[in-house]
LUMMIDREN-620147 format. One record per residue (C-alpha): x, y, z negated. Coordinates in steps of 0.1 Angstrom, whole numbers, plus 5000, padded with zeros to 4 digits. Layout:
! residues N
XYZ ...
//
This chain:
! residues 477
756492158470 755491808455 751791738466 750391388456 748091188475 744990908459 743690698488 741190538468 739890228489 737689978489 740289678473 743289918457 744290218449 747190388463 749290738454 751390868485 753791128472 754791408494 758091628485 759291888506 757591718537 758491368532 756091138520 756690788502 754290568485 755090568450 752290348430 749790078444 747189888423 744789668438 740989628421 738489338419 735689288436 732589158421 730088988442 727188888413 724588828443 724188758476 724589108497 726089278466 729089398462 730589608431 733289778418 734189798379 734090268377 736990218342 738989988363 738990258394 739590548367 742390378351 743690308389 743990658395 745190758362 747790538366 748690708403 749091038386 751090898356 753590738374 754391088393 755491348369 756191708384 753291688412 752092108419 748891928435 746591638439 744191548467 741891258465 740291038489 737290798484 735090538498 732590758514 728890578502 730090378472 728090528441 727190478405 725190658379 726790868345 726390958310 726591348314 727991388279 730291138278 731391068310 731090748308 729290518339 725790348330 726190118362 728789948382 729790088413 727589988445 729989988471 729490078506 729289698516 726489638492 723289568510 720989448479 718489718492 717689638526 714289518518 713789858502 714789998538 712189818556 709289908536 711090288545 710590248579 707390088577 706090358561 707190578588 710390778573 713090678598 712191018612 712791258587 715991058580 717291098612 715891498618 717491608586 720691388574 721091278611 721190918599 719790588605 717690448576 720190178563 721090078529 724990118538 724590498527 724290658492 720790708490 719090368488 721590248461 720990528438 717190478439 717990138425 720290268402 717390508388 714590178391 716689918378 719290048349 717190108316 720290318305 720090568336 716190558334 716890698297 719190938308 716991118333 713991118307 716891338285 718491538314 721491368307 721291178341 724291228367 724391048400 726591058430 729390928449 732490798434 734191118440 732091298423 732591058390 736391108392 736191488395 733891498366 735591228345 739191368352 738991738357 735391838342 733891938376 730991748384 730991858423 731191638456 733291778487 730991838521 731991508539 730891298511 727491408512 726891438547 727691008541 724391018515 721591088536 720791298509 722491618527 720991818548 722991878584 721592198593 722392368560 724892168540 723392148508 720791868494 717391868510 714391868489 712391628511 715091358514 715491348476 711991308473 711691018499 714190858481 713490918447 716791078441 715891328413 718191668427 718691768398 720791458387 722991548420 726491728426 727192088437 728692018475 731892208476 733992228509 737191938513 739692238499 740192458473 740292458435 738392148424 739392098392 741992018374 743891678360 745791658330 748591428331 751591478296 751491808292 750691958325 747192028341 747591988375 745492158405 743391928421 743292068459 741691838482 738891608479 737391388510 735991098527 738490828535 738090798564 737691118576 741291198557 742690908579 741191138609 743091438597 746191228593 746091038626 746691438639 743191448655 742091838658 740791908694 737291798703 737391468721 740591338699 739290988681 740790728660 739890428648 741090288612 740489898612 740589788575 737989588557 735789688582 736489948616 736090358615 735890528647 735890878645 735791168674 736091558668 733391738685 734592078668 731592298652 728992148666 727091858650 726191658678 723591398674 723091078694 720390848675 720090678710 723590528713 723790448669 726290708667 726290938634 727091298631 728891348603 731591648587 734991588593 736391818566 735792198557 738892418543 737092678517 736092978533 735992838569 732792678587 732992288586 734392078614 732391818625 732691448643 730991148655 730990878635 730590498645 731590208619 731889838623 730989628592 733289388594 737389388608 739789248584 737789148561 736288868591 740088808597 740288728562 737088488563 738388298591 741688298570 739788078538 738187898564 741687728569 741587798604 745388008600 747888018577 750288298580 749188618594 752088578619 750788298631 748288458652 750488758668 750888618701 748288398720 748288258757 747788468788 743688368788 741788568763 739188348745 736388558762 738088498797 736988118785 733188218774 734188168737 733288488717 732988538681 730488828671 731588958632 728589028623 729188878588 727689168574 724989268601 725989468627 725989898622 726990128655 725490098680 722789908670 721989938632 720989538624 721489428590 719589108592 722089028628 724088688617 727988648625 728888358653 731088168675 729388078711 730787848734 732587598710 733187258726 735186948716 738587118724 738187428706 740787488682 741187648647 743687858671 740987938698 738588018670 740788298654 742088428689 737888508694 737388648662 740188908668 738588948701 735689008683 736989268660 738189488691 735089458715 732789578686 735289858679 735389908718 731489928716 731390228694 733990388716 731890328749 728890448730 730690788720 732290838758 728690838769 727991178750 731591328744 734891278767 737191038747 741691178752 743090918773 744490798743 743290688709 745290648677 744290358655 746190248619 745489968592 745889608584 744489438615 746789728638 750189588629 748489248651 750189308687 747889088708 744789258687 746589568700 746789498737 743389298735 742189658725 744189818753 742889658779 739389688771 739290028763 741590118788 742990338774 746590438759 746490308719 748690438698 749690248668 750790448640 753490228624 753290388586 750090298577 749490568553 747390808576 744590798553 746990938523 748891168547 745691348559 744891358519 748091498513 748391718544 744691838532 745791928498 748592148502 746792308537 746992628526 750792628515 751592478554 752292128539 753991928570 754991518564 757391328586 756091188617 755790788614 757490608645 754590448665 753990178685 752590178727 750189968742 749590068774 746389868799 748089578817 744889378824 741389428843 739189298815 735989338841 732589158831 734089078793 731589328781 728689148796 729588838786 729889018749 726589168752 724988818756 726488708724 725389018710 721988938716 721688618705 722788768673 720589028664 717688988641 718988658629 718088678592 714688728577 714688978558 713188758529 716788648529 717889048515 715188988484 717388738466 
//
């Protein structure tokens, strides 16, 4: 059985091939990103579609696809032709955060959180496709006709490439548009909004028959359609309530399994959200906490010129930077679990005349770990967290980031070598039913070796001195 995997990320696109349970990357294509004002962030919708279409072209005799995609990023459709009327507003994009505010001045944070179980913030779906519908003549024109189609990437690529416009469960629980309690669209969201339903998906569960993908003369099955990250949580083997991982790429996904309950925890920032939901079975569901920014700070501080080689910065002395009260706080993109603060401003305290480029970096992947070690704290609060938590991407193949993490979270972390967990799970997810099983990736240790007592205090305090840092005039550029 040859099963083919599209992780569809945030900067490339990647096809992990799986044949008779061994799995090999096969086709990778990296995309642009367009930045055309300050907050926004975009993706070119012909340039992902051809990413894809490439994928499957370049793997002839697949029995099944799965695809997974970037969870909130959205655009708007021609429903004749297919074809996109806007650019795709990724999940980064915060162009309508001043939209947000007047929300929650007006009193909706409520009704947000009681029915999507969701903070009012403009990193989900929602907000970016009411300024879609307000700002693009073209889609305006559209809905006047009926012709109007809006949703999540996903949905786009199943529409565009197999002719069913449907989104898979997880993707709209990541919309605020999606009701929790009955798992279709709510009526009073879409309102709020301004999100006509009618210009909205059918929700479909993560498996089954979604469609299917020409490619030469074959149409092939697609199978499985999901989240990213929550693929990356089915690949990382997480299945028992309490099992997390975290997957730190551009930014840093912590998930948990809390089973069939959807737990909610508005408190602690944490998000309930649907881990996946086989067709004809009752959805499993997780906590969700998200850091804005991981690698992509590593990268900033990169350009900076303060490192040259990634190498470079593997090994450090035996005093954390934090151990010297110099932290760095990556809130370069505000700050999301646990406490929700898009106008919160990235910085480095405790700089003096001897700081280094070297000390700089060591903070920042400090940084990086004790915001991810935030959301973890925040979920062990309401759910027991295994004594060990599984973690993949770039940043993971850093060993002192690794240990750093370790010893803060105390706690076993597992390092899954492959990288690939996201396109496994996709994989594994698409041929479910037909007992897919892929080859087990060696894995790295890191086992607690240090007391890291009052670091999270000291943390806090930078914390605070970051929050609320930008006016939100700043947002209305």
């Amino acid at each position: 059985m040859s099963v083919l995997a599209i992780d569809q990320g945030t900067s490339s696109t990647r096809a992990l091939r799986v044949d008779d349970g061994m799995s090999r990357v096969t086709h990778s294509v990296k995309h642009q990103q367009f930045y055309p004002a300050s907050g926004w962030v975009e993706h070119d919708p012909e340039e992902l579609i051809r990413s894809i279409t490439a994928c499957i072209d370049t793997n002839p005799g697949v029995q099944a696809i799965g695809i997974d995609n970037q969870g909130e990023s959205c655009l708007a459709w021609n429903a004749d032709t297919r074809q996109p009327v806007s650019p795709v507003i990724v999940w980064q994009d915060n162009r309508t955060a001043s939209d947000v505010e007047r929300l929650k001045q007006d009193g909706a944070s409520q009704l947000v959180m009681d029915k999507a179980g969701l903070p009012l913030d403009s990193y989900f779906s929602a907000t970016k496709l009411a300024w879609i519908l307000e700002h693009v003549a073209e889609a305006k024109d559209l809905q006047r006709r009926g012709r109007l189609r809006l949703g999540t990437t996903d949905a786009f690529f199943l529409d565009r490439l197999s002719d069913r416009f449907v989104t898979d469960i997880t993707t709209a629980s990541r919309t605020s548009l999606l009701n929790m309690e009955t798992g279709q669209w709510d009526d009073d969201l879409c309102r709020l909004f301004n999100v006509p339903i009618e210009s909205l998906p059918e929700i479909v569960p993560s498996t089954g028959e979604l469609g299917f993908i020409k490619s030469g003369k074959k149409s092939i099955p697609v199978t499985a359609s999901i989240v990213d990250q929550q693929a990356s949580l089915y690949g990382h083997g997480c299945r028992d309530m309490g099992d997390a991982k975290i997957t730190f790429g551009t930014g840093a996904f912590a998930l948990v399994v809390t089973g069939n309950t959807s737990f909610r925890s508005p408190e602690k920032g944490l998000l309930p959200t649907i881990a996946w939901q086989h067709t004809g079975h009752a959805p499993v569901y997780a906590l969700d906490g998200g850091v804005y920014c991981a690698g992509s700070a590593i990268d900033w501080a990169r350009s900076l010129g303060l490192f040259d080689h990634f190498e470079s910065i593997n090994q450090f002395g035996n005093t954390s930077a934090i151990e010297r009260d110099l932290v760095f706080v990556p809130a370069l993109s505000g700050l999301a679990c646990p406490h929700w603060d898009r106008r919160a401003g990235g910085l480095w305290i405790g700089l003096s005349l001897d700081t280094s480029p070297r000390d700089m970096v060591q903070a920042v992947l400090e940084g990086v770990a004790l915001r991810a070690s935030e959301v973890i704290r925040a979920m062990g609060q309401f759910i027991p967290i295994a004594d060990e938590i599984s973690i993949d991407g770039g940043v993971s193949i850093n060993p002192y980031f690794c240990q750093f993490l370790a010893n803060i979270l105390k706690r076993r972390v597992i390092v899954q070598k492959g990288q690939e967990l996201t396109a496994i799970g996709t994989a594994q997810l698409a041929g479910a039913e037909l007992n897919l099983s892929t080859d087990v990736q060696s894995m790295l240790v890191f086992e607690p070796n240090a007391n890291m007592s009052g670091v999270f205090e000291r943390f806090d305090q930078a914390i605070q001195r970051s929050l609320a840092w930008h006016p939100v005039s700043r947002h209305q550029e």
